[in-house]
N, C-alpha and C positions, 0 to 999 in steps of 0.2 A: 527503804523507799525514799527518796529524792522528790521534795517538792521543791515544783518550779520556783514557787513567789521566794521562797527562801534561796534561791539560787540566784535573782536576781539581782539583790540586795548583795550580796559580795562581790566584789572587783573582781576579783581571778575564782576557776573553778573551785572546787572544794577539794580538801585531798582527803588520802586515803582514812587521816583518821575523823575524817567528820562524815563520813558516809551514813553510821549508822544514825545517824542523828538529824537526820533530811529524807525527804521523800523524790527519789527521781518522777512523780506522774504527777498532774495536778487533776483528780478525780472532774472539777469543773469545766474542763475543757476538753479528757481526754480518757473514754472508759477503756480503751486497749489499744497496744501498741505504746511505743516512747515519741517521747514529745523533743519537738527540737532542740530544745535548752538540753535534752541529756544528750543528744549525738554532739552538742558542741562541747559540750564537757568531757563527753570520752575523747573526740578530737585531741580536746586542749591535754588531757592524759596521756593520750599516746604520743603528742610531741614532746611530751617533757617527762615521758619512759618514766608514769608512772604506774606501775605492774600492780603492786597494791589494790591501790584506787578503781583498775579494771577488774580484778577478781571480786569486789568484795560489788563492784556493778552486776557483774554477772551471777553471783551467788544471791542478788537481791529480786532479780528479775525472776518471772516465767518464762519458761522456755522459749513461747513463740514470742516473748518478745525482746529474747537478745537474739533470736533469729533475726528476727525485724531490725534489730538494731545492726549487725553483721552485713545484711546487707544493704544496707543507708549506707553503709563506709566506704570508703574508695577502695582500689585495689590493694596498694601497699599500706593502707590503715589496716584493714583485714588481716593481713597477715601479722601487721605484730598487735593487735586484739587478742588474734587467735593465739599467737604466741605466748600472749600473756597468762591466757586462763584453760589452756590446753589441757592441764595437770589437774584442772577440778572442775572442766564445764560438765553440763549435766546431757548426759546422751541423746535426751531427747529433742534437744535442739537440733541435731541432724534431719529429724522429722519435717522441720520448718523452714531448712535453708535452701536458697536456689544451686541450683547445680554447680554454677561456678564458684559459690563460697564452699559448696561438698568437697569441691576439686583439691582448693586451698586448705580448708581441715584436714583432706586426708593429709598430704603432702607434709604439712608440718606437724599432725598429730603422731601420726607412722600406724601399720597397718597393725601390728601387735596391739598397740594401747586401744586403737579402736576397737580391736574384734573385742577386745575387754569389756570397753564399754556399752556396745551392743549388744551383750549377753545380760543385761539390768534391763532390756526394752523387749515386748511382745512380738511376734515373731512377725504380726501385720508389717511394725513399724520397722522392725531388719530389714524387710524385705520390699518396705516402702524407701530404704534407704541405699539398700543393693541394688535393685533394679534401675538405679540411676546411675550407677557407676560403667563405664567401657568397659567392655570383658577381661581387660586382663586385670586392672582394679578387684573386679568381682572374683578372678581366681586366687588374686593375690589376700583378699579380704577372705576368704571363705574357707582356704586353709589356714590359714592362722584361729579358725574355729574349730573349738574341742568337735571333734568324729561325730558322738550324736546330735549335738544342736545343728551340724554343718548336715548330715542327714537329712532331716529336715528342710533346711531353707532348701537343698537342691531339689529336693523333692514341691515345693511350692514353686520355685523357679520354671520348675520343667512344664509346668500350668501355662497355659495362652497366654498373652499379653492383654492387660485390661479383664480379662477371666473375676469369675468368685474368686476362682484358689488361689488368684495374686493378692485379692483385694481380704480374705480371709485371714482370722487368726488362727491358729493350731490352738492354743491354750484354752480348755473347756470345760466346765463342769458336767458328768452324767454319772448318773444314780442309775439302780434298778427300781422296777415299778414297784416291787414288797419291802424297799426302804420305808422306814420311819422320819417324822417328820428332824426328830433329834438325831438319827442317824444320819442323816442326811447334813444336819445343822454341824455334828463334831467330825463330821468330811471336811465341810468346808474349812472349817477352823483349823486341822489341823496337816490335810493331805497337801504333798507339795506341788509347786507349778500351779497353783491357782492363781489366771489370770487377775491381772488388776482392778481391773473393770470389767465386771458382765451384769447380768440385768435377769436372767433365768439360768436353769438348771435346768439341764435336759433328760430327759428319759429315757433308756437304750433298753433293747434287747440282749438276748445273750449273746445275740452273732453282731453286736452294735449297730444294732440299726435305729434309729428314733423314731419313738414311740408318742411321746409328749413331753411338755414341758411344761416348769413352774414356776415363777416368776416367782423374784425372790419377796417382795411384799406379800406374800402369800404365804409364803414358808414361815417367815415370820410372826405372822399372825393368829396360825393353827397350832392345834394339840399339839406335844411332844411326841402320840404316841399315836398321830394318825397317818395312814397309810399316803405316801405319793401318787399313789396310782385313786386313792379317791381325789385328789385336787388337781390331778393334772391336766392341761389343755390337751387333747387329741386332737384339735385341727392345726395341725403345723402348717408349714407354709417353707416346704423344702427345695433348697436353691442347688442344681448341679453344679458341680467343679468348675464346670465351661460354660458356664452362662455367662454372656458379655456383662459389664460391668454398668451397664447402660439400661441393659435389660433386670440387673437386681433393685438398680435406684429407683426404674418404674413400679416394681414389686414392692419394694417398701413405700413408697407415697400412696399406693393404692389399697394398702392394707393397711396404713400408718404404722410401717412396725419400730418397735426398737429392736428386736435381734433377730436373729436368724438363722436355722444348722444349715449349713454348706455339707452336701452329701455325694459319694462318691459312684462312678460308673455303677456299683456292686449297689449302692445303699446306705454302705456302711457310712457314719459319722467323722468327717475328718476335720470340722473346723464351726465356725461362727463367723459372721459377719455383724457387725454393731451400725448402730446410726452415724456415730461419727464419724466413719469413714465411708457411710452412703452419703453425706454430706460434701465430704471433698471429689468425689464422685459428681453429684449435681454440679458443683461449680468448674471443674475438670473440664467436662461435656458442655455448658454451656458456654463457660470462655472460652473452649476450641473450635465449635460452630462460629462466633463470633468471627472470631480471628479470620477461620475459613471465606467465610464469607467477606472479609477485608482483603484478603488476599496475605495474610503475612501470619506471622508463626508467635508464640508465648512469649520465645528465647530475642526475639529480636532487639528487646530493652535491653540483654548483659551480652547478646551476642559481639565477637570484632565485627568492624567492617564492613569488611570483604565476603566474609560471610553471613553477615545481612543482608548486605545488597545483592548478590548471588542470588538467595531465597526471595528479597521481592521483584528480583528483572524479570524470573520466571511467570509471575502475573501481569507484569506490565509487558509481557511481548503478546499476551491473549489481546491488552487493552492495541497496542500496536499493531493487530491485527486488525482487530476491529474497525479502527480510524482509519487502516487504508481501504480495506473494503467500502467505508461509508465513502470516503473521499471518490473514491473510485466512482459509486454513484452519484453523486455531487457533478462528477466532471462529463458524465452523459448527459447532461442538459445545464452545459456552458454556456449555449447559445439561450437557452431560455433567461438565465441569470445576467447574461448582458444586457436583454434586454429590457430585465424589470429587475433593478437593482434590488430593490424590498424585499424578495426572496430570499435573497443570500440572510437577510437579519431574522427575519421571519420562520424559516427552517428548523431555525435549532429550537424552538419552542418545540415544534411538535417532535422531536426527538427529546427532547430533556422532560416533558410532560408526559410520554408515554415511558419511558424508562423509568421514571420514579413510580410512575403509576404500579408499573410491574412489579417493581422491588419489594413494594408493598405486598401485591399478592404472593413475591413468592416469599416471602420473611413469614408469613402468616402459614403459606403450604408445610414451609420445612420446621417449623415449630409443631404444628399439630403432627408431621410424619413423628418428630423427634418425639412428642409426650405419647406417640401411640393412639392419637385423637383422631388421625385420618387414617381407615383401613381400608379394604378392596371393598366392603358393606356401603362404607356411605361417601365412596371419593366421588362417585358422578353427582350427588349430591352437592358436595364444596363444590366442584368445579362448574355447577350449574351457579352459584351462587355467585361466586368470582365474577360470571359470565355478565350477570343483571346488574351486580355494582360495579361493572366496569360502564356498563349501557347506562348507568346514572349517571356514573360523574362522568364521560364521554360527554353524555349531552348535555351536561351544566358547564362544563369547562369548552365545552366547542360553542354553545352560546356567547360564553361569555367574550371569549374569545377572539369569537368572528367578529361580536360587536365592537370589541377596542379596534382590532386589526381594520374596521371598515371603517370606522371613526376618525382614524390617526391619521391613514394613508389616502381616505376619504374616498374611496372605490370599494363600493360594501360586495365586489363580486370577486376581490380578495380576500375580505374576510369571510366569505360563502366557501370559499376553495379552504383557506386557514383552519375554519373550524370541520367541514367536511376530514379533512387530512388529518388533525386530531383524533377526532371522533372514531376514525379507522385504527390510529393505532394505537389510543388507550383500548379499542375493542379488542385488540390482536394481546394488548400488553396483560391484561386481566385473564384473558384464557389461559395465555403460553405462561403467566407466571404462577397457575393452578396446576397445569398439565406439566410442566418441565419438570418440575421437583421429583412428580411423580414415576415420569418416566425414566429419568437417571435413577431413581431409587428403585428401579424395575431391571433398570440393565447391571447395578449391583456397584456402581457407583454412591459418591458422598454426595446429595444434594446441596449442602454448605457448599462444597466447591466450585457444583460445575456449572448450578442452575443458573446463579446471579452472571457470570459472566457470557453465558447463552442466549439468555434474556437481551440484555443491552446490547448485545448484537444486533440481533433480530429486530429489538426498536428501536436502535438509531437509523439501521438500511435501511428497512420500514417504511420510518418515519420523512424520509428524505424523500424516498423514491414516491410515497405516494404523494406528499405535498408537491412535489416539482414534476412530477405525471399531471395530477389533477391540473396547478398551474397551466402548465406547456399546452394542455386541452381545451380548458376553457376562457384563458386568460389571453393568448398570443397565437 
């Protein structure tokens, strides 16, 4: 390991023979991930092609963080990085790296060496690596896998997208229920394919169906010679093949689990699911709501171009939609705005005061649909609530409001109309940002997507039309 302070204190980076002898992290500044002094050090290594110095970086790190460090590197750094330590990286860095460094490893790794080396990793993590390759990648990678292991993965593959049975391991421990506690114990020890990490042992029938299971602090702690079926849990907490993956992460928060059998049409026991991967899961789902709701996509940071901008004109022609629309309304009373200039400045408040008002409500709707906190039980209840705190701050923001607006332009039966015109549509913006979420998630659409740009439609025309109606009525 590479510490910083010591890295500072030398003119030029360190070479390959002082690696062992520094620490690349500095613990005080930095508990995970690499610290900039080491991406300029590999830098300064790969311009003066020193291979050494890169292997003996990579063999010093964790996995995810010469991931991390792989993709901090520009494009043609990456590749002769990867060049470098192709012949001893550790496989499970594939787990950690973004698609376009996947792309680059395969490429210069080749499809042989890899299938190689994705047979040292659990079948989650293959298949959390294959599933990101284009198809013929995946054909190309998946023959080059010995007949049974390749069995397998196609068999996980043919599972839904986002499924248990993607997000599951195959690799699992089960006992019968009239095992001993020490039977049970010289399994583990000595039968092969025992996953790397698990947390229980599960309990099967004769037609493998699970029965219970025993945590392994538990096994350890009992007789040698006492039965599994006296210490085992009978309330399992059994996850279909096809359960969305959205729907297991709720299951495990609500249970607090660490593990989980994944069980098939029939019953039978075909895998496990762990915390750590219901964890890349929760952050999965929520950065892609995010995004949704931005309008733009994960990849857009490594994506080219053309292909960015492609992906975000698709949401800026909704917003282009919308502007003409309001505009449109805007130019129906021309003649009112000619003749009370203050309108035109004044306007956009109550369009930009109800839109955000909304966004609020609906940011709130589509989280609770998301955690499973708003059901058909208690949504006219929300949407009753929406309803009142929109009628609060309605009528503190349209006080407050009408009072500057009569103050400034010192005709308080502007600011009578100003705050009126608010008032109406943070009223409209608090309902429809309760009710929208709900009803696209009824017509079988993504609320993330469609709600927020619904909403700001509806409160900027809204917000126009009623302020320059009310206006054109009582002002001119």
């Amino acid at each position: 390991m590479v510490n910083n302070k010591d890295l500072d204190q030398t003119q030029t980076p360190p070479s390959s023979e002082q690696v062992d002898d520094v620490f690349f992290l500095e613990e005080e500044h930095s508990l995970y991930g690499v610290s900039e002094e080491l991406v300029e050090n590999v830098t300064s290594a790969i311009a003066r092609n020193d291979g050494a110095f890169l292997v003996k970086v990579a063999g010093s790190l964790h996995a995810a963080d010469v991931a991390d460090l792989i993709n901090k590197l520009t494009s043609d750094q990456r590749r002769s990085f990867i060049e470098a330590i192709k012949d001893h990286f550790d496989p499970t860095v594939l787990t950690y790296l973004e698609d376009s460094a996947k792309d680059v490893l395969l490429a210069l790794v080749g499809t042989g060496t890899l299938a190689t080396a994705l047979s040292n990793l659990e079948s989650d993590d293959v298949i959390h690596v294959i599933e990101d390759l284009d198809k013929q990648q995946q054909e190309q990678l998946l023959d080059a896998i010995p007949a049974k292991e390749r069995a397998i993965l196609e068999a996980v593959l043919s599972y839904p997208e986002d499924s248990a049975g993607r997000l599951m391991q195959r690799e699992i421990v089960c006992v019968p229920n009239f095992w001993t506690v020490k039977e049970t114990i010289e399994f583990i020890h000595n039968a092969p394919g025992i996953p790397e990490s698990f947390y229980s042992v599960f309990v099967v029938d004769p037609r493998h169906h699970p029965i219970g299971a025993v945590a392994l602090n538990r096994i350890l702690r009992e007789e040698a010679g006492t039965k599994i079926a006296d210490i085992m849990e009978n309330n399992l907490h059994l996850i279909p093949v096809n359960m969305d993956q959205e729907e297991v992460a709720l299951m495990f928060r609500h249970y607090a689990l660490v593990s989980a059998p994944v069980v098939d049409e029939s019953g039978r026991l075909v895998g496990m699911i762990t915390v750590d991967d219901v964890v890349d899961v929760i952050d999965e789902e929520a950065e892609q709501d995010i995004m949704y709701i931005a309008g733009v996509s994960e990849s857009d940071f490594n994506d080219p171009v053309l292909e960015t901008a492609f992906s975000r004109s698709r949401w800026l022609v909704v917003t282009l939609i919308n502007t003409l629309i309001a505009s449109n309304v805007i130019s129906q009373f021309e003649n009112s705005i000619h003749e009370k200039v203050a309108l035109a400045f004044l306007m956009v408040i109550v369009a930009a005061m109800g839109g955000n008002s909304g966004m609020q409500a609906v940011t709130v709707t589509i989280r609770a649909l998301a955690t499973r906190e708003l059901t058909s039980t208690n949504q006219l209840k929300a949407i009753r609530k929406e309803l009142f705190v929109s009628i609060v701050m309605g009528l503190l923001f349209a006080t407050i409001l009408g009072l500057i607006g009569g103050w400034w332009l010192k005709e308080f039966q502007v600011g009578f109309v100003l705050g009126g015109a608010l008032f109406c549509n943070m009223l409209w913006a608090g309902l429809a940002g309760a009710c929208l979420p709900i009803l696209v998630r009824r017509l079988g659409l993504d609320p993330a997507v469609s709600a927020g740009p619904l909403l700001t439609t509806t409160t900027d025309v809204l917000g126009y039309a009623i302020f320059l109606g009310l206006a054109t009525y009582f002002l001119l």
